[in-house]
Phi, psi and omega in degrees: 000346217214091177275122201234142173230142181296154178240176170246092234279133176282170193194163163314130166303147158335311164335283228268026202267353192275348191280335188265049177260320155348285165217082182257127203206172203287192162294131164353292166300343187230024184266180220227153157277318160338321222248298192314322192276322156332268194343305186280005181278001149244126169307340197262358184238164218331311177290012133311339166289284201272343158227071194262160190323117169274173051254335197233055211273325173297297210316301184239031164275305179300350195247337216266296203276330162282335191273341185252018146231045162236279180307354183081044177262359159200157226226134167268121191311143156278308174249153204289162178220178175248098207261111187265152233194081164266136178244115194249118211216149155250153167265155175318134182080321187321162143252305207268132195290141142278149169203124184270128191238137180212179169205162165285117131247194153287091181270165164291158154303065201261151169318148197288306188297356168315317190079027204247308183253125197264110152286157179269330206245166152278153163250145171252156222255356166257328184313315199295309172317310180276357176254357166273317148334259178357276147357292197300308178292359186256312190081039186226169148232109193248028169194168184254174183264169206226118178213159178242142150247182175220118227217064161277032193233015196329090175274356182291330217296305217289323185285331173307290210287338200290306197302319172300017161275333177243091170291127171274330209213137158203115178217166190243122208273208181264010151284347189080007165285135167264139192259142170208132171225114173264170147241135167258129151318314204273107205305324178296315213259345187276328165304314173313307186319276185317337148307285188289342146264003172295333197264340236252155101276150186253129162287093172296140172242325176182140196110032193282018191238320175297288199300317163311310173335281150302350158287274165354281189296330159296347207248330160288003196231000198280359138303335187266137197037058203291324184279345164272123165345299247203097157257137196279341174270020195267321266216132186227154183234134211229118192273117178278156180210161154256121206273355152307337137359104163286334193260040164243141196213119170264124176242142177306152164219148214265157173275134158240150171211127216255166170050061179291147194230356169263196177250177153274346142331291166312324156320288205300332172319301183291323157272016141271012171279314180256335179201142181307128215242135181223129176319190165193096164012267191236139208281316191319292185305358219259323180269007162251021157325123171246111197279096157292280196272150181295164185059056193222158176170144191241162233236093179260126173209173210358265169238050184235167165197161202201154130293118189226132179234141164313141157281133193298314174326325194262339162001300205270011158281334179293152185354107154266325170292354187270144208289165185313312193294357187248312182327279186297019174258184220247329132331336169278333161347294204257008170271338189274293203285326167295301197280329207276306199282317167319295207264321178084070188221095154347159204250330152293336178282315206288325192303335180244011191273155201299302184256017141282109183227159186275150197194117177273326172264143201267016194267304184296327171295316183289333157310279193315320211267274173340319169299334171099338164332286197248166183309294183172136195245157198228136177244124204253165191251193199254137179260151200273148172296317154345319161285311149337300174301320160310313180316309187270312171266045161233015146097342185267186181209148184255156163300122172352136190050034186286335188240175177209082169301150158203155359295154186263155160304184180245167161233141169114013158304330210189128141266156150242150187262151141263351173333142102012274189297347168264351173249357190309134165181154174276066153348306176329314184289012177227008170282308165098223190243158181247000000 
């Protein structure tokens, strides 16, 4: 179902390969403005791209991207490949390493209604604009999108691990993840890959605001170059996984929300309408809370912190029309009964508003609330993959930011082009014969 193809992926020049731990930078959604300002104090690194500088941020990722392939500060592979991508990681408490192994390539961009690439999430509708800008202005892509497939035979793995015998890059990013990125050449073995996801659907896990993105923009392009096979705005670039895997691991990620218009009394009034609210000793421990039973979840506001459970009586009032698989998860919960009922913010109002913000860390949501910054944060636990899978294939969507895959990818290991004339090849050749 799902046609992918290898690229000839741009990259740091050689100069530059010892250095790219240097410059290498998180993902767009998830780097810090601290982390942003660091960054940019080297012209050469990623973020420059995948965030670039305001006042003028299209400008000057495009002034950006011309200027490192004018001087050769990044060099395009001659021949396309298949970029196999291990990520080696421990969790808090852990001993023992993990490793998520994927690889990089090109998918079409396909339409959400397609059925080919399944989504989880709502999008927020200015992210999808500015990465479609972007796009438009670089022709680059300078970090992939995150999707599963599910290979319980895995068969991909043994040509993934023998390319890991030649590592082009192994660094250890700002997660404390070591990152190794190898390539395959080889045109017989880059056809299975393309085989064997042609039968697949994709799961997106993460980068639905890129990949929308790249949706947009295809569909803006779709008059241009009509005489060719093979186009370049067709094509998004994408980290595959298996989801047959022990090693995909989703972390939650917590609400802070600013500017509160009740006082707290009133607040609190209005959650003991919908849910049972029980203190909770010292607010700090509250993020190694392990939230057992559903519909549960905890509550930091001024230097208090308290546990609020849905009252059970009231479940079956909630979206009755909504199919099952949307019900029990405890996000929609709390996005329908809190932001919507509580506060009374319309569930479309909820994607774009301003002073609703997502937060993975629970140090900084307890910072915000103690500072007095935000209002009150609400810490939420992680959904099991299982769900996540039900989900995408029953055609529905969880409210924005429901997962956190981690480890995230990095950017700036590979750009890929949408240029035309930088993507150009006879693809045919790795097709074979069917």
């Amino acid at each position: 179902m799902a046609e992918i193809l290898p690229f000839r992926a741009w990259r740091y020049s050689d100069s530059f390969s010892e250095r790219i731990e240097e410059l290498s930078a998180p993902l767009f959604d998830v780097v810090s403005s601290q982390q942003r300002e660091q960054l940019y104090k080297n012209p050469y690194n990623a973020i420059h791209l995948s965030v670039p500088h305001q006042p003028h941020p299209i400008e000057n990722a495009k002034k950006t991207i011309l200027d490192w392939k004018a001087k050769g500060v990044i060099t395009q592979d001659q021949l396309p490949g298949v970029y196999v991508y291990y990520q080696y990681f421990r969790l808090p408490g852990e001993e023992n390493e993990r490793c998520r192994k994927g690889f990089i390539i090109q998918i079409k961009a396909y339409d959400w209604d397609e059925g080919v690439i399944l989504r989880h999430e709502n999008t927020i509708v200015s992210a999808v604009n500015d990465r479609v800008d972007l796009l438009a202005a670089t022709q680059m892509q300078a970090s992939p999108t995150h999707g599963l497939y599910v290979d319980s035979d895995f068969q991909l793995e043994q040509y993934m691990d023998a390319a890991m015998s030649s590592p082009i890059y192994e660094v250890e990013d700002y997660q404390g993840v070591r990152e190794v990125l190898a390539v395959i050449h080889d045109a017989d073995v880059i056809r299975r890959f393309l085989r064997l996801i042609k039968k697949k659907q994709i799961i997106l896990a993460d980068g639905h605001h890129r990949l929308e993105g790249a949706i947009a923009y295809r569909k803006s392009r779709s008059k241009a170059f009509q005489d060719k096979k093979w186009k370049a705005h067709d094509y998004h670039l994408m980290y595959l996984t298996n989801a047959a895997s022990d090693d995909l691991k989703i972390l939650p990620t917590h609400r802070l929300y600013y500017d509160l218009d009740l006082i707290k009394p009133q607040f609190f009034e209005k959650l003991k309408e919908w849910f049972l609210i029980k203190p909770f000793s010292d607010p700090e421990e509250l993020g190694t809370y392990t939230f057992r039973r559903v519909r549960k979840f905890g509550l930091l506001i001024e230097d208090e912190a308290y546990i609020i459970e849905l009252k059970p009586e009231l479940f079956d009032q909630i979206n009755q029309e909504m199919p099952e698989v949307l019900r029990k998860l405890d996000l929609v919960i709390l996005h329908e009964v809190l932001f919507r009922r509580v506060l009374g913010i319309p569930h479309e109002e909820q994607r774009n508003k301003e002073n609703l913000v997502y937060e993975r860390n629970f140090s900084k949501c307890l910072r915000e609330v103690q500072s007095q910054k935000a209002s009150f944060a609400i810490i939420t636990r992680e959904l099991e993959m299982s769900q996540v899978l039900d989900v995408c294939k029953s055609g529905y969507l969880m409210p924005q930011k429901s997962t956190y895959f981690y480890p995230k990818a990095l950017s700036g290991l590979i750009f890929a082009s949408i240029d035309q004339d930088e993507f150009e090849y006879e693809y045919d050749a790795f097709f074979g014969k069917n």
